[in-house]
C-alpha positions as CSV (number, residue, x, y, z in Angstrom):
1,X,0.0,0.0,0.0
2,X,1.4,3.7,-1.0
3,X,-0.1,6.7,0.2
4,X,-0.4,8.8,-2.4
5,X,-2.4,11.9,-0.4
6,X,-1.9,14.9,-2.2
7,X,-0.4,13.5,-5.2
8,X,-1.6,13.0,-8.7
9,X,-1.8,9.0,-10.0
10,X,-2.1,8.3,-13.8
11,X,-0.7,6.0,-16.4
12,X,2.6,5.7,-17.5
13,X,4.4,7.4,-20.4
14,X,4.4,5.3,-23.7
15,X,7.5,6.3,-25.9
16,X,6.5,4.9,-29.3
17,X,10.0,5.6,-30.8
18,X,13.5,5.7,-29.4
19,X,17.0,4.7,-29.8
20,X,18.4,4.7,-26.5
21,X,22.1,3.2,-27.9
22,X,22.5,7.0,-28.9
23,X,22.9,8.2,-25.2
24,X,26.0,8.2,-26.5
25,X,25.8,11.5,-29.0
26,X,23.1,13.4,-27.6
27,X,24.2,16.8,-27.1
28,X,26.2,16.7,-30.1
29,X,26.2,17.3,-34.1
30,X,23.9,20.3,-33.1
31,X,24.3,22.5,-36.0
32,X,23.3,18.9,-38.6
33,X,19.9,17.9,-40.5
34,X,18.7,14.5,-40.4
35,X,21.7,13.5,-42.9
36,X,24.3,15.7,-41.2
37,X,23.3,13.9,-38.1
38,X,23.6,10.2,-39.8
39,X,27.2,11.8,-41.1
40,X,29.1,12.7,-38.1
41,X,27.0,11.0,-35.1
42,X,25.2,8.1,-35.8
43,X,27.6,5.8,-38.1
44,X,30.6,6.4,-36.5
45,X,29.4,5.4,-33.4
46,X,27.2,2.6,-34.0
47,X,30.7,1.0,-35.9
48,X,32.5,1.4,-33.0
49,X,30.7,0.0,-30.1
50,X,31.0,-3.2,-28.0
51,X,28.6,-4.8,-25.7
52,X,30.3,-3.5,-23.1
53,X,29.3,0.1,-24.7
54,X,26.0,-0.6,-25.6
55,X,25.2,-1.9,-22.3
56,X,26.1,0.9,-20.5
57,X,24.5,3.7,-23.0
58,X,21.2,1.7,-23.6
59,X,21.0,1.8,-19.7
60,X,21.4,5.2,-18.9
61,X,18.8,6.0,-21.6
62,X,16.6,4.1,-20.5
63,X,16.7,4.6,-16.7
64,X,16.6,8.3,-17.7
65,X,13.1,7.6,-19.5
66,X,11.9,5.5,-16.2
67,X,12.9,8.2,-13.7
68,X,10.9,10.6,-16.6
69,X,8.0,8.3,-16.3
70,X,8.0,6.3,-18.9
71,X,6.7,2.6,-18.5
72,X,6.9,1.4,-21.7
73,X,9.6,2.3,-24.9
74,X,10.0,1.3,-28.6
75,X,13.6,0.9,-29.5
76,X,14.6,1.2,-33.5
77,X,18.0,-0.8,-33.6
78,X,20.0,-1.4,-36.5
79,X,22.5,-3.2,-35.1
80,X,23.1,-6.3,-36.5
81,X,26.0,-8.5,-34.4
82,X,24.4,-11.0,-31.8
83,X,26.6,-10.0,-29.2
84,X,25.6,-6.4,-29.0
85,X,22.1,-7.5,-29.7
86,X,22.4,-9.3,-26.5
87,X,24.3,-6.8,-24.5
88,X,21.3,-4.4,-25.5
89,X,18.5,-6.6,-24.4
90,X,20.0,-7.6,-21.0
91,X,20.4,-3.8,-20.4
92,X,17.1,-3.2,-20.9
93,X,15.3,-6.2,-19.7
94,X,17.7,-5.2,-16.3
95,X,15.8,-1.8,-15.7
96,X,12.9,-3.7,-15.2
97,X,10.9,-0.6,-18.0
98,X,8.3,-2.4,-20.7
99,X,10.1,-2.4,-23.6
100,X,9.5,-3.7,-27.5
101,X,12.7,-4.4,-29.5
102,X,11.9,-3.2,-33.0
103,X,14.5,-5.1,-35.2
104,X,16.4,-3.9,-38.5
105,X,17.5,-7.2,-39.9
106,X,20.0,-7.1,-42.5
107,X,20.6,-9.3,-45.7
108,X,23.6,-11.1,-44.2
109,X,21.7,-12.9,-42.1
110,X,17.9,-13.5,-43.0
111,X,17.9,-16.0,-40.2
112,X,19.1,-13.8,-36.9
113,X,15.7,-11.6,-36.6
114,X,13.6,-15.5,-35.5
115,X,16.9,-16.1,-33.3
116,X,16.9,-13.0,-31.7
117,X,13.1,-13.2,-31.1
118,X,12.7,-16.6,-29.7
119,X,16.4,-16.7,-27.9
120,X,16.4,-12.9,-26.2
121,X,13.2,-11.0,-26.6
122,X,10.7,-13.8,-26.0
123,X,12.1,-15.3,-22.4
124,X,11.9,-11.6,-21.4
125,X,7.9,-11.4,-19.4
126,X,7.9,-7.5,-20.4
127,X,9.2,-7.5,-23.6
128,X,7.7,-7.7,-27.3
129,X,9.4,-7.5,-30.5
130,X,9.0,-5.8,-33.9
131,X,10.5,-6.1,-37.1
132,X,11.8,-2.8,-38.1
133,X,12.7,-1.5,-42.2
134,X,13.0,2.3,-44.0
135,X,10.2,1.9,-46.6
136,X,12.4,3.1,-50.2
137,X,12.0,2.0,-53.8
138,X,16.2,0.9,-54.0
139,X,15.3,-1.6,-51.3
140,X,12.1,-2.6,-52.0
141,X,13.4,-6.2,-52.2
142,X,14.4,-5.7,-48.4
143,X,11.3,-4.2,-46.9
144,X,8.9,-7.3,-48.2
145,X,11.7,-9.8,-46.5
146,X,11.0,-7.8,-43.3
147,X,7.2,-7.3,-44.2
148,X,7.3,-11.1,-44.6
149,X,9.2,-12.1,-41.6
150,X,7.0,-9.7,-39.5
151,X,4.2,-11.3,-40.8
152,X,5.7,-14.9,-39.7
153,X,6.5,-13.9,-36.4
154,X,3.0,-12.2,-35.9
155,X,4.5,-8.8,-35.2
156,X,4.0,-5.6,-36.4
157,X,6.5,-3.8,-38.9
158,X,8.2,-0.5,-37.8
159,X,9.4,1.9,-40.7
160,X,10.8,5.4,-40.8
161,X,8.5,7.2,-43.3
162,X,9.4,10.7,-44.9
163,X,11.2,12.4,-42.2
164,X,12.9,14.7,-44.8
165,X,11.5,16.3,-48.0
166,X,14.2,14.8,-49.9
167,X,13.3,11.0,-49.1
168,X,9.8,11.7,-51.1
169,X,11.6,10.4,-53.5
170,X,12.0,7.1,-52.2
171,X,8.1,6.7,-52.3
172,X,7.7,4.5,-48.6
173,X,3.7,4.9,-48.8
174,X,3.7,3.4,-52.0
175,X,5.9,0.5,-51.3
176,X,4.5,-0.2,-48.2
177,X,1.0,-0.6,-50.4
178,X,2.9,-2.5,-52.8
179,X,4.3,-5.0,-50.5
180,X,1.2,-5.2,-48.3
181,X,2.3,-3.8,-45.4
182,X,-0.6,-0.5,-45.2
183,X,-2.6,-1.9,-42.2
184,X,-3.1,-1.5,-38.0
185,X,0.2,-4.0,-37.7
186,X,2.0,-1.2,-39.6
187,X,4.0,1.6,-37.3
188,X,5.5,4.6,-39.2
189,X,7.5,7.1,-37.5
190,X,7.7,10.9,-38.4
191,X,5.7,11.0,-41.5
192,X,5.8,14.2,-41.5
193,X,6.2,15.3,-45.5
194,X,2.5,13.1,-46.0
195,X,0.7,14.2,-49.4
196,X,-3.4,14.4,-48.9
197,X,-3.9,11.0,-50.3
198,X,-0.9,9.4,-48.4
199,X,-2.3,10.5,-45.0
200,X,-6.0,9.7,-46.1
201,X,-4.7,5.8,-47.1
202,X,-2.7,5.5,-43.7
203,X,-6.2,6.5,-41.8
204,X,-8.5,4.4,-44.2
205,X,-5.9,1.3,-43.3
206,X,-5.8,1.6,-39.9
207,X,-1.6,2.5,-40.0
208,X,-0.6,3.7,-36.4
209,X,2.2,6.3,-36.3
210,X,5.0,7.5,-34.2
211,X,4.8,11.4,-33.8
212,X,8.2,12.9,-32.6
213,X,8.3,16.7,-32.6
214,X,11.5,17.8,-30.1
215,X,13.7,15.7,-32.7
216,X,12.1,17.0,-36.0
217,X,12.7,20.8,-34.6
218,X,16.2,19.2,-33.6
219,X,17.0,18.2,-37.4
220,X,15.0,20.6,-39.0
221,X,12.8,17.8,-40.5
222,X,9.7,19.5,-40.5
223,X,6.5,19.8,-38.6
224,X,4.1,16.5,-38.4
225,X,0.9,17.6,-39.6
226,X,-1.0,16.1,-36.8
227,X,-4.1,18.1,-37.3
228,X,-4.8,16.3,-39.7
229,X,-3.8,13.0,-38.6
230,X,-6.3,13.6,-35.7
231,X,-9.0,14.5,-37.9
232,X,-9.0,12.1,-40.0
233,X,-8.8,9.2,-36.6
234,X,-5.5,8.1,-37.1
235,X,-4.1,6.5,-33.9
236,X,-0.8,8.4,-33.1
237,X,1.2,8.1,-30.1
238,X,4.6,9.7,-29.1
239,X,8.4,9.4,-29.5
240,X,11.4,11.0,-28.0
241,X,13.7,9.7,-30.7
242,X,16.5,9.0,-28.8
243,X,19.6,10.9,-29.1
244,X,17.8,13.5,-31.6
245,X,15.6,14.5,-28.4
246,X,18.6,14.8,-26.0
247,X,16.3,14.0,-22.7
248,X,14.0,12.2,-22.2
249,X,11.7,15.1,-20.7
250,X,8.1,13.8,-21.9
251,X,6.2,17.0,-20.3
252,X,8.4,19.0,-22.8
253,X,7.2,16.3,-25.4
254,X,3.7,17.2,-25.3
255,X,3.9,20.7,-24.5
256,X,6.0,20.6,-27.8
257,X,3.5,18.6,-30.1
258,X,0.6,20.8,-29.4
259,X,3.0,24.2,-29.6
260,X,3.8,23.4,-32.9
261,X,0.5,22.8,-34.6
262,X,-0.6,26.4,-32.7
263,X,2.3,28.2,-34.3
264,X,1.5,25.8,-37.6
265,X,-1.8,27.3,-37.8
266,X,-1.8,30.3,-36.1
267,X,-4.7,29.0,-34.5
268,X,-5.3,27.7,-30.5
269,X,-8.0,25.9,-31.0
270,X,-6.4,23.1,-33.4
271,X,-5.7,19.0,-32.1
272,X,-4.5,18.5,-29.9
273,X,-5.8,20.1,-27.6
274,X,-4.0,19.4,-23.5
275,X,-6.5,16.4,-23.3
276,X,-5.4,14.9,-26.3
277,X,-1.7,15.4,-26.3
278,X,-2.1,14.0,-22.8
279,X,-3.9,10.5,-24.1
280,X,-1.9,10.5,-27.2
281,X,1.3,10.3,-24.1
282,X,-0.4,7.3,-22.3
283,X,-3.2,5.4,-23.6
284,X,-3.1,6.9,-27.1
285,X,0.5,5.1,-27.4
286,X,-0.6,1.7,-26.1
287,X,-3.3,1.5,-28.8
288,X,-0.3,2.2,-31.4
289,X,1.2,-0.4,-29.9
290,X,-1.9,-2.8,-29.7
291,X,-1.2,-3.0,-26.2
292,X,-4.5,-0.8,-24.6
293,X,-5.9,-3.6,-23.5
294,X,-3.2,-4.5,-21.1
295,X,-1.5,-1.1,-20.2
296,X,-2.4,2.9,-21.0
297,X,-5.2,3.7,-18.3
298,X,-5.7,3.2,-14.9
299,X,-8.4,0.7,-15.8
300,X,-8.7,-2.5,-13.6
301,X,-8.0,-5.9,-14.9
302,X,-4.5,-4.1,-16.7
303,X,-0.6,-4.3,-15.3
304,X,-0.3,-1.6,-12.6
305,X,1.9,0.7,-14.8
306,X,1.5,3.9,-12.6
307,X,3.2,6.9,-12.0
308,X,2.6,9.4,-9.3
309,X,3.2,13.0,-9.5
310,X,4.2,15.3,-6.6
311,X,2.2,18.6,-7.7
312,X,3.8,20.4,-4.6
313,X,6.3,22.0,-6.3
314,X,7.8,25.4,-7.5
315,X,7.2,24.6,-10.8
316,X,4.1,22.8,-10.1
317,X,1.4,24.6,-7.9
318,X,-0.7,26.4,-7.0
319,X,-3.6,24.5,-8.3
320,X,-5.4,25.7,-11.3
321,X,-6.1,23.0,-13.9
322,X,-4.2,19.6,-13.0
323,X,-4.8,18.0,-16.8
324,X,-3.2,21.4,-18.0
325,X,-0.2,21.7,-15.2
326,X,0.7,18.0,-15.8
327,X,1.2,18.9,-19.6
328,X,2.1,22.2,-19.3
329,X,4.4,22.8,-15.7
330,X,5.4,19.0,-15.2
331,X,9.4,18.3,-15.3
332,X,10.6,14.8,-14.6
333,X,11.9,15.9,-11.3
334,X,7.7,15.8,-10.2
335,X,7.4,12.4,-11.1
336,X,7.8,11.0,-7.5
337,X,6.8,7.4,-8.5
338,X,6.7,5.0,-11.0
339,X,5.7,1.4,-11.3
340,X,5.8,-1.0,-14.4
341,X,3.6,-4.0,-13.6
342,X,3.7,-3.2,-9.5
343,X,6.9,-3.2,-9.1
344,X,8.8,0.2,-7.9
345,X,11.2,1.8,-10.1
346,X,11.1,5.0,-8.8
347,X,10.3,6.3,-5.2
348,X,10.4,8.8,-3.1
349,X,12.0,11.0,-6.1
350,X,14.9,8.2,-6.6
351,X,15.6,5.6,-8.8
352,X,15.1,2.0,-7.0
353,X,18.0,0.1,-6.1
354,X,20.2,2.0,-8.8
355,X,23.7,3.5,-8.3
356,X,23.1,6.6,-10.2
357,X,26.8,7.7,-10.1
358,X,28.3,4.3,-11.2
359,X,25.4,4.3,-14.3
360,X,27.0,7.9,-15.2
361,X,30.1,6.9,-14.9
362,X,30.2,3.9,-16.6
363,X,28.4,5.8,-19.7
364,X,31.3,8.1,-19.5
365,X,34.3,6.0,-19.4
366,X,32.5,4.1,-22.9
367,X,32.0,7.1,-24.8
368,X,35.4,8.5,-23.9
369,X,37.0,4.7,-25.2
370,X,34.8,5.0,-28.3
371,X,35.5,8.3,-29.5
372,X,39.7,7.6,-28.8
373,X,39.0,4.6,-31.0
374,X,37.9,7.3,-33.7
């Protein structure tokens, strides 16, 4: 029993799109686009690391999303040795968060993604799997393999889809149609340079979508048009986007994704409005993930993953509209509790049985062996 007098109790944060091996960059490559960022962050260091690396970055992220108040993460990894495959799974299935592994299987080895299912992700109780692709015409040949394979396993497929302007020319709506793959077991993240008839397909097949607005202003991708998506009933949840996002702050993620369709439109009154950026945060993201009926809501019968807010605060009170402080005013620094499936991860305001200093330094003394390897 927790007494929770005074203190606000919802459902936990659902991060619909992360890479949490990128604790590693964030901070840096500031002045890059989307390709800038793949040029001088991301490649470099994913060629570089070890298990040993990957462990430690992957769990820093993702205690930082815990302590944040997220319960449950989707993590894009394109990493493709078994050994730091493992590493990265054991880091995560160790900070006891709920967490899908959305796979990028490469051609080398069509038969690692059923391995790494059914020998890592599978014995794991709170952890699903994806298979993960980037919908483009030159690998067309690729994205049915991992359309295929997703379909084998009964899991859904997770693509990046038009973050940039210039990948319109790749066409990923149209060769997800081609393949088969435009349905509600389909997960597209971004989408953010959507014709009319692109966004109206996605909402008449059901496709679910990862919106991530702190890392589009990051890269200067673009601005989702969620208005739209919303209108039209599209089920869209949130992503921080891993090292593109640089925290994992989710208050600032929400108070982001409706600021930018305001400015967008000049216009307050546009989706989403607090209630619906708030959903879209918690419930909203489950049903993306086809996992409402287990987690999202404070609804009895699901797994108890709860966090409780401490509204006493500088930044916090007094009280004028809790729905509206809790996306407005929250910082991860209220988020005096959280739970995933009962269990305490955070309490009191601290991290459960976690050595926050050796975590930090063990990040530090990785990224510093990495970037000497460079």
């Amino acid at each position: 029993m927790v007494d929770a007098s005074g203190k606000l109790v919802m459902p936990g944060f659902v991060d619909t799109h992360t890479h949490l091996w990128q604790a590693v960059i964030c901070g840096g490559c500031t002045d890059g686009d989307l390709f800038g960022w793949f040029t001088r962050c991301t490649n470099p260091q994913r060629n570089r690391l070890t298990p040993e690396a990957v462990h430690s970055f992957v769990r820093l992220a993702a205690l930082d999303a815990v302590q944040s108040g997220v319960t449950t993460l989707v993590d894009w990894v394109d990493i493709f040795s078994y050994d730091l495959i493992e590493s990265y799974v054991r880091a995560l299935a160790g900070t006891g968060v709920r967490f899908t592994y959305a796979m990028f299987p490469s051609e080398a080895d069509p038969t690692l993604v059923t391995k790494v299912k059914k020998e890592l992700v599978d014995p794991v109780p709170l952890a699903g799997f994806q298979v993960a692709t980037h919908a483009a015409r030159p690998v067309q040949h690729l994205n049915h393999a991992h359309w295929e394979a997703a379909q084998d396993l009964g899991v859904m497929l997770n693509s990046h889809v038009l973050e940039r302007p210039e990948q319109r020319a790749d066409d990923p709506i149209g060769v997800l149609a081609d393949i088969g793959a435009l349905g509600p077991r389909l997960l597209i993240n971004h989408a953010i340079h959507l014709t009319d008839d692109e966004i109206a397909a996605v909402a008449a097949h059901d496709v679910r979508a990862a919106h991530c607005p702190l890392s589009n202003m990051r890269l200067a991708s673009g601005i989702m048009r969620l208005s739209e998506f919303g209108r039209r009933g599209v089920k869209v949840g949130l992503g921080l986007d891993g090292g593109t996002n640089d925290s994992s702050d989710f208050h600032a993620l929400m108070k982001t994704a409706i600021g930018l369709q305001r400015a967008r439109a000049a216009e307050a009154g546009v989706f989403p409005q607090v209630h619906d950026v708030l959903r879209m945060a918690t419930l909203g993201g489950a049903e993306v993930l086809g996992i409402s009926d287990r987690v999202g809501s404070l609804t009895p019968g699901k797994r108890a993953d709860v966090v409780v807010v401490d509204p006493a605060a500088l930044n916090f009170a007094p009280r004028f509209d809790w729905v509206g402080q809790t996306v407005y005013n929250g910082r991860p620094e209220n988020v005096d509790a959280v739970f995933v499936d009962g269990r305490p991860l955070k309490f009191d305001g601290r991290l459960v049985d976690v050595d926050t200093n050796r975590v930090v330094r063990e990040a530090e003394t990785a990224a510093t062996r990495l970037r000497a390897a460079g």
